[in-house]
N, C-alpha and C positions, 0 to 999 in steps of 0.2 A: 429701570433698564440698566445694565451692567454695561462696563466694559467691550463684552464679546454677546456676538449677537446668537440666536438659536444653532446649536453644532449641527451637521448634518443638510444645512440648509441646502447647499447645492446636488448634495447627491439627491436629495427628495427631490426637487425640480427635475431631476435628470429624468428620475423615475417616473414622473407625473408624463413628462415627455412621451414615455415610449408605452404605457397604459392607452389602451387601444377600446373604443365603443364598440359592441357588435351589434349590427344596426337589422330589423325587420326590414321587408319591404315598403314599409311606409314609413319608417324613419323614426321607429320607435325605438328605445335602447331595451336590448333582451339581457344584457351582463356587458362584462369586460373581458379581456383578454391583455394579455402583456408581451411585446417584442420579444422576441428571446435573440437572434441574430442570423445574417444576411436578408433573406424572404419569408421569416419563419415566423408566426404571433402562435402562442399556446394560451388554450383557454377552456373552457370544460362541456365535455358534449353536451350536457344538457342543455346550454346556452346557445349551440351552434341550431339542435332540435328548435327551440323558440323562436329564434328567429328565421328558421324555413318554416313557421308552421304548423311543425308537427310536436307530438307528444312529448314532452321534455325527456320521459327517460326510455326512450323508444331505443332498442338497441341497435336496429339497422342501421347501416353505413352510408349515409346522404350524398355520395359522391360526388362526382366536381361541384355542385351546386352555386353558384355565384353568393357571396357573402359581403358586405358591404360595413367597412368597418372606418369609425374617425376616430383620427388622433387630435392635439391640440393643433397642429401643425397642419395638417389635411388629413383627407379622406382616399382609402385605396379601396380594392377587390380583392378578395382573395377565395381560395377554393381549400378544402380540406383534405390534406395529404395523409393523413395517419390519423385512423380512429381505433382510439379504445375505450368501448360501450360500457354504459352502465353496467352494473350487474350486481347481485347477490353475492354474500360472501361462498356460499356453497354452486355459483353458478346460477344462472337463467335470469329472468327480468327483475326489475329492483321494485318491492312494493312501495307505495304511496307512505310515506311518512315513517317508510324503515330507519333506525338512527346508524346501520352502517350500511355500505356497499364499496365495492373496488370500482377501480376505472373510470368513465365520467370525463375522459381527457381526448382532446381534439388538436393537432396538428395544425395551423392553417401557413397557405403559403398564399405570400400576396404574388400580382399577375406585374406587379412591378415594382421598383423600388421604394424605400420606406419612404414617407415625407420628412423631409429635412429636420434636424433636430432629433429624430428619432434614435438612440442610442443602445448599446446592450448594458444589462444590467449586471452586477454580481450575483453569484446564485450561493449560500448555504443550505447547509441541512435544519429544518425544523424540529425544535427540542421542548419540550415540556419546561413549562413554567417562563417560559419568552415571552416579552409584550411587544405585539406588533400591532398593525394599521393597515386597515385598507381603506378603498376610497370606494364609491356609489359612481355607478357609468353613466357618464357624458355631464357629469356635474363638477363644481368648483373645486379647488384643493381645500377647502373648508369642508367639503362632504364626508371629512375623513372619521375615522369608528376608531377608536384604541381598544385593544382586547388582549387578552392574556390566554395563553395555552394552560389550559386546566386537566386535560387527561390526554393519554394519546391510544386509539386503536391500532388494527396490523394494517388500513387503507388511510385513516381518515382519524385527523385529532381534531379538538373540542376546543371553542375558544368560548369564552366568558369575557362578559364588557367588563370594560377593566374601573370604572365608575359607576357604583350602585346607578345615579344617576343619570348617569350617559347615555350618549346613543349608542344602539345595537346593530346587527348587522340584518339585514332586510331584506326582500327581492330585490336585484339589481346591484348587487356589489358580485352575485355569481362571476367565477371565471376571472377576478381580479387577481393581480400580485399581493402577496401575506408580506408588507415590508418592514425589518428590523431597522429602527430607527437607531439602536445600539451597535449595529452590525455593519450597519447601512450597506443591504444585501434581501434581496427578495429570497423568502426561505418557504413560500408554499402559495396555492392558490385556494382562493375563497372558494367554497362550494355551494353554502348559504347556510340554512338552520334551522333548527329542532322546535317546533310548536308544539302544544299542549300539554296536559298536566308533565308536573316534576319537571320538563326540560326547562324550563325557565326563559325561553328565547335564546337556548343557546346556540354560537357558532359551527361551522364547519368548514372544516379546510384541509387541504391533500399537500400533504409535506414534499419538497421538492425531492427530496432522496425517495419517495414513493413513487413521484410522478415520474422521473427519471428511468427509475427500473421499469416501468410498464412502457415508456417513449421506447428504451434504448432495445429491447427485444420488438419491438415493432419496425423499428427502423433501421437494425442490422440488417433483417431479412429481404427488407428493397436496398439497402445503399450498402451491407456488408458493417462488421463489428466495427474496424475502425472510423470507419465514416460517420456512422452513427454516436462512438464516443466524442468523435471530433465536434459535431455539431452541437452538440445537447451540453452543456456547462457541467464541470464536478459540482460532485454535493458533499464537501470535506462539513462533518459537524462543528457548528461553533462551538470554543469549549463547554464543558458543562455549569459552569458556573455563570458564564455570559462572557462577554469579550473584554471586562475588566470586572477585577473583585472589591467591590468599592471600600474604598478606605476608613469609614466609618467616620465618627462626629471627633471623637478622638485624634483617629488617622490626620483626617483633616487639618484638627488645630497645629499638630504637631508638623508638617507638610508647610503651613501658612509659618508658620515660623520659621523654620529653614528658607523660605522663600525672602522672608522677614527680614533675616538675619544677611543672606550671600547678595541677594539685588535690592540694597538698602533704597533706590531713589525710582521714582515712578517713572522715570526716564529709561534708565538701564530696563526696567523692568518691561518697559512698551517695546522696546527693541526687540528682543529676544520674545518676547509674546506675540509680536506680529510675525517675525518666523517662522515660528509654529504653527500661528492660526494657518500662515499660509502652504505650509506642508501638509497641513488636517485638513484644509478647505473648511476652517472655520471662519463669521463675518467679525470684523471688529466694529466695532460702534463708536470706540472711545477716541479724542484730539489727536492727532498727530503727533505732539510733544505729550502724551499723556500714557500711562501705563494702568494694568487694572491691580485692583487692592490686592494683597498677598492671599484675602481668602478667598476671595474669585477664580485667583491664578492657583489655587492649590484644588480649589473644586470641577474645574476644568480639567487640570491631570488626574487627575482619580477619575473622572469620568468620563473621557475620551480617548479613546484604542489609539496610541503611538503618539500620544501630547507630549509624556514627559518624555521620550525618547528623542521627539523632535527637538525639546527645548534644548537638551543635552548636544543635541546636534549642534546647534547654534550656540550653545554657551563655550564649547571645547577647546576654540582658538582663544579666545579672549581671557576667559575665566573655567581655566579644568579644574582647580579645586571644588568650585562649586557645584559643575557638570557630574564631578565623582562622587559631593555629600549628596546632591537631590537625587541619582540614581544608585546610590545604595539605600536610601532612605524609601523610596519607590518598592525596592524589591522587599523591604522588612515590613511595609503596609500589603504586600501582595498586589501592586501594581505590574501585571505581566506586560508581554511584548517587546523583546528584546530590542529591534528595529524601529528606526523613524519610516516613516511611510514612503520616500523615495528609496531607502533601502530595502524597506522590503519588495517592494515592486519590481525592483534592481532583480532581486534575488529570486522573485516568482520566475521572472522571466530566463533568468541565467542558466535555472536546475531547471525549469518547463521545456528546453530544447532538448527536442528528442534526438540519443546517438543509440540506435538500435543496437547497435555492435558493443557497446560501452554502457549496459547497465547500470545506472545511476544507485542499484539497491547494493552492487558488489562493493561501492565507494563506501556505502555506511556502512555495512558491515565489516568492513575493514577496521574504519576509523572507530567506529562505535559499538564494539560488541556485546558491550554489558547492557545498551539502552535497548530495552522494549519498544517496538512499536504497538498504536492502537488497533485495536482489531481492525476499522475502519481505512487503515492507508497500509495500501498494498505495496511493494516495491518487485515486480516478478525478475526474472532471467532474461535473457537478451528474445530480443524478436523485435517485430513491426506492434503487434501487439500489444508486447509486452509495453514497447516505449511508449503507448497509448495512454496504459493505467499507469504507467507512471507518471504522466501528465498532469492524468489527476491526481493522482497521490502528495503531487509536489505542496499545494497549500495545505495540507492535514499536517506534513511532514515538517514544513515551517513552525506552525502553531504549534506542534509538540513539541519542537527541539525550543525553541523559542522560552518555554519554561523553565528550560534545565539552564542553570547558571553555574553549575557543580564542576567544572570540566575540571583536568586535569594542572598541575599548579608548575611551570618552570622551578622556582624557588620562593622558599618562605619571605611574605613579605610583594609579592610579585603578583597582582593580580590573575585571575584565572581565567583562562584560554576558554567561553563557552564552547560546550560541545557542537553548535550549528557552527562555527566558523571553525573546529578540527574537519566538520565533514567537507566544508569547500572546499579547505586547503586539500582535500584528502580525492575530489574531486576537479579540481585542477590539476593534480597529477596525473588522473586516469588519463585526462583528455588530453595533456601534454604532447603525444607523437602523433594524435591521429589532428588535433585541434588546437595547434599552440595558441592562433588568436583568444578563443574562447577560453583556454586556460590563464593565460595571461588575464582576463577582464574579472576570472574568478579573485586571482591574487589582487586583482587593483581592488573590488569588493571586498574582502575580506582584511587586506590591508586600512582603510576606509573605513571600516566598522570597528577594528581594533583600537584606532590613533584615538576615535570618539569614545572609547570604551576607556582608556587611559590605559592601555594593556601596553607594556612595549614591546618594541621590534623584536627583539632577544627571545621573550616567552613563545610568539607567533611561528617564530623563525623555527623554535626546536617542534614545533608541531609541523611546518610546512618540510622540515628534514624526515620525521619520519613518515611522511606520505611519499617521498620521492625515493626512499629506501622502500614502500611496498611497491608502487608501480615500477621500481626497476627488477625488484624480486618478479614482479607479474611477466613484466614482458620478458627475464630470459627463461621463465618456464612458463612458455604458452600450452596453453592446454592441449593433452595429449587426446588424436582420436580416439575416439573408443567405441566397440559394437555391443551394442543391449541386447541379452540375449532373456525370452522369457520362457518358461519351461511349465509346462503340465502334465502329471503321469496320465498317459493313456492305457494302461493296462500293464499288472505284472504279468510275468512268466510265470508261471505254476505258484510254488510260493516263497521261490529263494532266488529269481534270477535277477536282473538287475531293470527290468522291465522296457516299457517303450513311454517314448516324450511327447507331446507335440512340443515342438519348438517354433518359436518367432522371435526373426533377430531385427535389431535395428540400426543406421549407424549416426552418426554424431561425428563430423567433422570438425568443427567451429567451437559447441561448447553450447549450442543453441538446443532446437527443440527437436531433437530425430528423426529420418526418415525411414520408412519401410526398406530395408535389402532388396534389391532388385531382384536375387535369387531366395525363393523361400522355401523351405520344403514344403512337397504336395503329399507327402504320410508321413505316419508317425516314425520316429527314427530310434535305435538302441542310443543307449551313450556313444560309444564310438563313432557311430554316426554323427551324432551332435557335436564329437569332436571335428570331426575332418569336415562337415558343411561348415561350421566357423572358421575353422580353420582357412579355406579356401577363398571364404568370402575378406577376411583381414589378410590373406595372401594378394587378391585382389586390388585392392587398397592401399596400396605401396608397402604390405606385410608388417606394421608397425600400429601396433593399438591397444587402448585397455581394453579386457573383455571382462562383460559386467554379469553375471548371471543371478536374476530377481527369481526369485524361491519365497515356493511359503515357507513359514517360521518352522513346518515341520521338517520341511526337505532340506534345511542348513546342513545335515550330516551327509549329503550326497557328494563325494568325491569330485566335483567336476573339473578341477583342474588336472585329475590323475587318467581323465578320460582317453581316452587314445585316439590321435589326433593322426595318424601314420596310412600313408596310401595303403593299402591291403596288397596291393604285388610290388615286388623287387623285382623290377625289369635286368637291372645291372649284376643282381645277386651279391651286393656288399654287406649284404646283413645288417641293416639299418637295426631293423628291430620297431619296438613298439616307440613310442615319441607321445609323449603327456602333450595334453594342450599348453600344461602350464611351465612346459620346459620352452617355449617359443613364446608364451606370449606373458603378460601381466595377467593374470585371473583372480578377479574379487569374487565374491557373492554380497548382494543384497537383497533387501524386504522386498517382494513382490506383492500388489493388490494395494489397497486404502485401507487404513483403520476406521472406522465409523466416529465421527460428529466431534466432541471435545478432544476423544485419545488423539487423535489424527492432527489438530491445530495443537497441542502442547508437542507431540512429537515432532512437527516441521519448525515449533521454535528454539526448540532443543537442541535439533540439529544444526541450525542456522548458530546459537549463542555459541556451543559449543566446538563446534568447526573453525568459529575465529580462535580459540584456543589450544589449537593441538598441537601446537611449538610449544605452548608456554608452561604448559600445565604436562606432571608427569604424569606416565600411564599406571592407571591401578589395578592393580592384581588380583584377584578373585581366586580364592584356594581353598584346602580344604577344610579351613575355617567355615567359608562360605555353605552351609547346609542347605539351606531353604532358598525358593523363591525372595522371599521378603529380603531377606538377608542382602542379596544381591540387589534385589530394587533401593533396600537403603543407604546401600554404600556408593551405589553411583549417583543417587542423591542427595548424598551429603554435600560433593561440591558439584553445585552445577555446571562449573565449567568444567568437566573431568572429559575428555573426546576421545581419549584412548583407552581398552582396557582388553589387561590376558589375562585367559580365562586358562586357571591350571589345577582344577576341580582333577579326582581321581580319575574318576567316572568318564570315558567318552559321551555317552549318549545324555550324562547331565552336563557336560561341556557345551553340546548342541544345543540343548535346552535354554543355558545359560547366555546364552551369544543372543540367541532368538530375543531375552527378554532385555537384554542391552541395547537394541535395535527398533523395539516394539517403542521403549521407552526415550530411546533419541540421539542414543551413543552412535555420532559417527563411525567408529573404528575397532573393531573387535578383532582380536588375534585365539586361536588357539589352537590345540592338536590335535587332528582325527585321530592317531593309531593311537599313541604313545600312552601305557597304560599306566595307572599307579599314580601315585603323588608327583609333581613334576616342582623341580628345586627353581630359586628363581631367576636361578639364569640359563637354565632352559632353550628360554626363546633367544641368548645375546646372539647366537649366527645370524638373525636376520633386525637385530637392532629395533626392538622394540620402542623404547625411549630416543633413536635417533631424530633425525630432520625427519617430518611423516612424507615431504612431497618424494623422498625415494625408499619409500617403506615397500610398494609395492613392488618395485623394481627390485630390491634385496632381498625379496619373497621368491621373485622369478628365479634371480640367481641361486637361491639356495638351494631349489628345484629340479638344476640342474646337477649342483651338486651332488642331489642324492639319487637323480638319475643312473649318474655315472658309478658311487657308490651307498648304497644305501646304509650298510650295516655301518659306516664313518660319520654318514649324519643321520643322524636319528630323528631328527625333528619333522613332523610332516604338517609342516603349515598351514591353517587356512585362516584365510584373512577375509574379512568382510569393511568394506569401505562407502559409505555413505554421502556422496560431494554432496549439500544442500543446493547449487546452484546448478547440478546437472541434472534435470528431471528426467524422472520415471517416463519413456514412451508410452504414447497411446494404447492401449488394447486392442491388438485385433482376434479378430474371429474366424480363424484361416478353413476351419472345414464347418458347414454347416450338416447339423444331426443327420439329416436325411442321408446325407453323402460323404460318412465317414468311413473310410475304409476297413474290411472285417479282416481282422489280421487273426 
């Protein structure tokens, strides 16, 4: 017996807790089921079938049906609110000894509150090659199976005993919590297992990120998206290696000596280890005056999630020399996690408050433009919604940033600012005018985890300066409105006229998610018409707005800001004359529609890396060097941060060409010339400031506009600008005439 007693001990209890029996009518146990939170146990239909009686994988809906389930704690009732049936992976009933099928999952809600002790659990994603444990219903915590994930289907992964000679998993562990005893986090529920030749007795079990997607579409549809996100736990994947990379035999010895060497007396050494234990919710076993050997305590941090971090924590006031060799020595074995476990919970909780209005994903990309996110953690635009999946995104986002130690360096010699404490800092800014409280608790956090890190004030200080140099940039150019406008040829005119549109505009107040124009056209309209309906409706609108018009990649060469935007009578007879859309208002063009499957997710990360660079990085030129397609896709991908680029190709119609495959590919910002024929020199474009500040590029486009309004043959240049915000999404699509009732023009 060691020092420290089994790790994880008390989360297991917690979890034995809230593992629930699902009970026959005569008090037989058919499976288990596990709390999830408020009135809510999840457990798998075919369990719920067993114990009414009927056929395990019967796919009808057993409705209220009374169900009668114990915990250790007591016995409740409960009724089943949300069924999804067995089934075939191609649809209809699941055969007798099939080795896959979807669904299998039951809802239940108890008729009243949980029995005391009953608690909720952590939930992760289920990954291949994890070794987890369930337990057998209404039996000891001894009943428990070790097993290991050995393949994974698109419903349903395989688990293998994790002891040639162990026990396997059997009738009556169905419907249990799958719990990572490394994670200490239920990551899927037992479903049971594979008889007869070749399968070997193997397991089966439904990964919480499976079970999740099939809950959270069930249960948007009675309680709505966000209610349904709210209820049902994220399912961020644990990393892929597991939640530490173990230090090896090596690792180890060398750990036990640094441990050896800085807490020379079993004394010092019990101190600071009982800290810990008690931050990890580890037991300790060993005297009061007594500490554990240096290889216990090195074997401990290597394999438990936020040990060495904690210890750090507690060593920093007394002994920072040594806090600084055990945590860089940590990070050279690949001991990750950059927080002690009050800090990180600190920190779930701080980023997990949702500020609809104050997208949490604008703050990292501010702060962090070159860092990748996982496919897996979303960070969207502002909304109710949105601030949902960022909720959940929040621990995925830890865990990733959490690895990066690389951050940016004050001065040689000066330890490095990680990148997850630029993002707070960079996220206390945001919140600074709408939430001083909560920004302030960011600064006490991040302050907090610096002093433990041995970072000083000075390095922190120049990262918390440049977050308050972007949020002040933010708030004195608040987003301007802008009207979406989308365009589809309905028919040319014979075969040189300038044809007819359907148009559908949208507007964007705020910066959020668009609404439909109150006025929409009821037919198809010429251009001029599509000038003057925008026109009217941004007149509307206190006459001040961007106008965004999404175009397929072939229509980029359409004129639209040259449209004519001008009432058709001069009541007064001043000889207005004709008036461009684009002499009154800002007019971009962009991509209109999706790209399909891979293109589509590298082009919106494209845009998003890139867009944090379109101050910093110059604009590139594309010219008549420029020949080919390729040519062009190589040069803008040479530097991935490139956001700007003028296109000054001879050719107008490979001009248009050229813009289109800048755009397709994820260049925010594309400048070039409709008319203007021939080679174009490269200051060309300087009237409207190509390389200036971009947030008034559009605005310098306006004016030049007007410039040539007034004279054209003085400015020669005819503008068009294409501008791509990643944080201002594409509106919805609608479907304003339906076939039947298109009008025949």
């Amino acid at each position: 017996m060691g020092w420290f007693g089994t790790g994880g001990d008390t989360a297991e209890r917690e979890l034995l807790s809230s593992l629930a029996t699902v009970l026959t009518g005569t008090g037989q146990a058919s499976g288990c089921g596990v709390y999830l939170t408020g009135r809510h146990v999840l457990t798998c239909a075919h369990v719920v079938n067993d114990a009414l009686g009927r056929s395990q994988l019967d796919p009808s809906d057993p409705g209220p049906a009374p169900l009668r389930l114990g915990f250790r704690s007591g016995t409740a009732t409960a009724r089943c609110t949300v069924w999804v049936a067995p089934r075939a992976p191609g649809g209809g009933p699941v055969t007798a000894g099939t080795p896959e099928w979807h669904g299998d999952l039951a809802l239940l809600e108890l008729d009243g509150d949980p029995p005391p002790g009953v608690v909720e659990q952590r939930w992760l994603g289920l990954r291949r090659g994890q070794n987890v444990r369930a337990w057998y219903s209404g039996r000891a915590p001894e009943s428990y199976v070790d097993t290991t994930v050995t393949a994974c289907g698109p419903a349903l992964y395989y688990l293998d005993r994790a002891l040639a000679t162990g026990p396997g998993i059997v009738p009556g562990y169905s419907g249990g919590p799958l719990w990572s005893p490394a994670d200490e986090a239920v990551v899927g529920l037992v479903v049971g297992k594979l008889t007869g030749a070749g399968y070997d007795d193997r397991g089966l079990a439904i990964p919480w990120q499976v079970a999740r997607e099939q809950l959270v579409e069930q249960l948007a549809e009675r309680l709505g998206e966000s209610a349904a996100h709210r209820l049902l736990p994220p399912a961020p994947a644990a990393p892929a290696d597991g939640p530490y990379t173990p230090a090896g035999q090596e690792g180890h010895r060398r750990l036990a000596a640094i441990i050896r060497a800085e807490l020379s007396t079993a004394a010092l050494r019990g101190r600071h280890a009982r800290a810990m234990a008690d931050a990890c919710g580890l037991t300790v076993l060993g005297a009061e005056d007594s500490g554990p050997a240096p290889d216990e305590l090195a074997a401990v941090l290597a394999d438990t999630p936020r040990a060495l971090a904690a210890l750090c924590e507690s060593l920093r006031p007394a002994h920072p020399g040594a806090a600084d060799r055990l945590a860089a020595h940590g990070r050279m074995l690949g001991i990750p996690t950059l927080l002690s476990p009050e800090e990180h919970g600190w920190l779930v909780r701080l980023l997990g408050e949702p500020v609809p209005d104050l997208p949490l994903g604008t703050a990292f990309r501010a702060a962090l433009p070159d860092v990748p996110l996982p496919a897996d953690v979303r960070l969207p635009a502002a909304g109710e919604h949105a601030a949902t999946l960022e909720q959940d995104a929040v621990p995925g986002l830890i865990a990733h940033l959490e690895a990066l130690h690389g951050g940016p360096s004050a001065a040689p010699g000066i330890p490095r600012v990680p990148p997850l404490l630029r993002l707070v800092e960079y996220r206390a800014a945001q919140l600074r005018g709408a939430r001083p409280a909560a920004a302030d608790e960011h600064h006490d956090w991040a302050g907090r985890v610096a002093r433990r890190l041995g970072i000083p004030d000075p390095a922190l200080l120049e990262h918390r300066a440049d977050a308050a140099d972007w949020a002040a940039r933010a708030t004195r150019t608040p987003a301007r409105p802008r009207v979406a406008v989308g365009l589809s040829r309905y028919q040319h005119a014979g075969g040189s006229g300038p044809g007819r549109y359907l148009c559908q505009v949208w507007i964007d107040e705020d910066g959020s998610r668009p609404r439909p124009a109150a006025e929409q056209a009821a037919e198809p309209l010429s251009p001029d018409a599509v000038a003057r309906h925008i026109h009217a409706i941004v007149a509307a609108g206190g006459g001040e707005a961007l106008v965004e018009f999404f175009l397929d990649p072939h229509d980029l060469g359409l004129p639209v800001e040259d449209w004519d935007a001008a009432e058709p009578d001069d009541p007064y007879g001043l000889g207005f004359g004709p008036e461009p859309l684009g002499l009154n208002h800002q007019v971009v063009v962009r991509l209109g529609g999706e790209l399909s499957g891979v293109r589509q997710a590298e082009r919106t990360g494209s845009l998003r890396r890139r867009w944090a660079h379109r101050d910093r990085i110059p604009a590139l030129h594309l010219d008549e060097s420029h020949r080919e397609p390729r040519q062009v896709v190589a040069a803008v991908k040479h530097d991935q941060r490139t956001a700007r680029v003028v296109v000054r190709s001879p050719d107008t119609a490979v001009r248009h060409r050229y813009a289109a495959i800048c755009l397709v590919v994820g260049v925010p910002v594309v400048l070039w010339d409709r008319e203007t024929a021939g080679p174009l020199p490269v200051d060309h474009f300087e009237p409207v400031g190509p390389d200036g500040t971009h947030g008034g590029l559009a605005e310098r486009v306006r004016r030049y506009r007007a410039l040539v309004h007034g004279d054209g043959a003085k400015h020669p240049v005819r503008p068009a600008l294409a501008q791509e915000h990643p944080d201002r999404p594409a509106p919805t699509v609608l479907d304003l005439f339906d076939p039947e009732e298109r009008p025949a023009l």
